[in-house]
Structure formats: C-alpha cells, structure tokens
N, C-alpha and C positions, 0 to 999 in steps of 0.2 A: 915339849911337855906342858900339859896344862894344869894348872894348881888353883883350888879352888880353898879361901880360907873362911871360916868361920867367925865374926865378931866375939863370940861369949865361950868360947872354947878352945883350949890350944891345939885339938885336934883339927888337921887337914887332909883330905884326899888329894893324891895326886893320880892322874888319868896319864900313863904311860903308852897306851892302845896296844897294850899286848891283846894277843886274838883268843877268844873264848869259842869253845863250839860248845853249841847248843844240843840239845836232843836229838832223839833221831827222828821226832815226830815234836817241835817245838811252836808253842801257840804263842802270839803277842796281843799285845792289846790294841790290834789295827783292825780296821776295816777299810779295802781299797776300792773306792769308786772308779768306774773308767767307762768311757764312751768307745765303743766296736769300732777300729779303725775303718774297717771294711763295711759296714753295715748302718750305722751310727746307734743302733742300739745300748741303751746305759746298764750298766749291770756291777756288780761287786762282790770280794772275796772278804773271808768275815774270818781274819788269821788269829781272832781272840776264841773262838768256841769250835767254829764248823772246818776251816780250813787250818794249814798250818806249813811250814817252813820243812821242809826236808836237811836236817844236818847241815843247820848254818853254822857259818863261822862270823859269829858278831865282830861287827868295824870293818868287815870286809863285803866287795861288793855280791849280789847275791840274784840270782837271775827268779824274779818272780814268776809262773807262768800263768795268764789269763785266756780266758776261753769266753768266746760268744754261746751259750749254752745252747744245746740242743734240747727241746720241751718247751720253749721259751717262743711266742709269739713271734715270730721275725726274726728270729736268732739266726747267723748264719752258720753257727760251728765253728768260724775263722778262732785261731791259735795262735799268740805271740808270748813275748817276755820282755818285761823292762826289768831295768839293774835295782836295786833297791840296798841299801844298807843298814841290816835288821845295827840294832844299838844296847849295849846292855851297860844302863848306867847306874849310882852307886854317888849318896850325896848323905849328909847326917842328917837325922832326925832333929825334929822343932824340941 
C-alpha cells in the first residue's frame, strides 16, 4: 500500500490498486508515438480525442493495438500491440 500525506491537511489518500473499469469507449490524455516495426515509418494514436481504450481495466495491463496506416505514404498496413497500463489517479487539491 502506498500512502501519500498532505503537509496542511489531516486528510490522506491511500492507493490500495483496487481495479477500476473504464468505459466502454474510454479516452486518456495520451498521445502514443511509435516507429512501424516493419516499415520504419513514425506515426501515432491520439487516445485523448480521436482514438480510445476499449473497456479497460485501470492498474492492470492492457494490450494497446497499433497500425501502420493504409492512405499514408509508405505505410505498410503491418499490425501489432504493446502492453500498456492505462492509470487512474486521485491526489488533493492545492
């Protein structure tokens, strides 16, 4: 357990990592750059407006999927996933 305490306040959070799900359509405040393993093409998903998280469960791992886009100059279409752990934290206000 992690406890995080305040100087000017006697309230504290403590971060247990019980699991939250998200939405079923959940946007963060990310944008993931990445270079086309197969291609070297640079490209990125924009999981704050455009894209988004299918029913995560926050603190746990969460298989992102990336695409070499098709319409895209030299794109090859190639498709993977890396793990990613979306996080939902929770601290006092100033």
């Amino acid at each position: 357990m992690e406890t995080e305490e305040m100087a000017m306040s006697e309230v504290r959070i403590e971060t247990v990592g019980a699991e939250v799900e998200g939405a079923k359509r959940q946007h963060v405040g990310a944008i993931v750059h990445f270079t086309c393993p197969e291609c070297g093409q640079a490209g990125s998903v924009d999981l704050s407006s455009e894209d988004y998280l299918a029913h995560p469960l926050f603190g746990e791992t969460y298989d992102l999927d990336l695409y070499c886009w098709e319409g895209r100059e030299g794109a090859c279409q190639h498709e993977w996933s890396v793990e990613v752990i979306p996080r939902l934290t929770l601290e006092l206000a100033p």
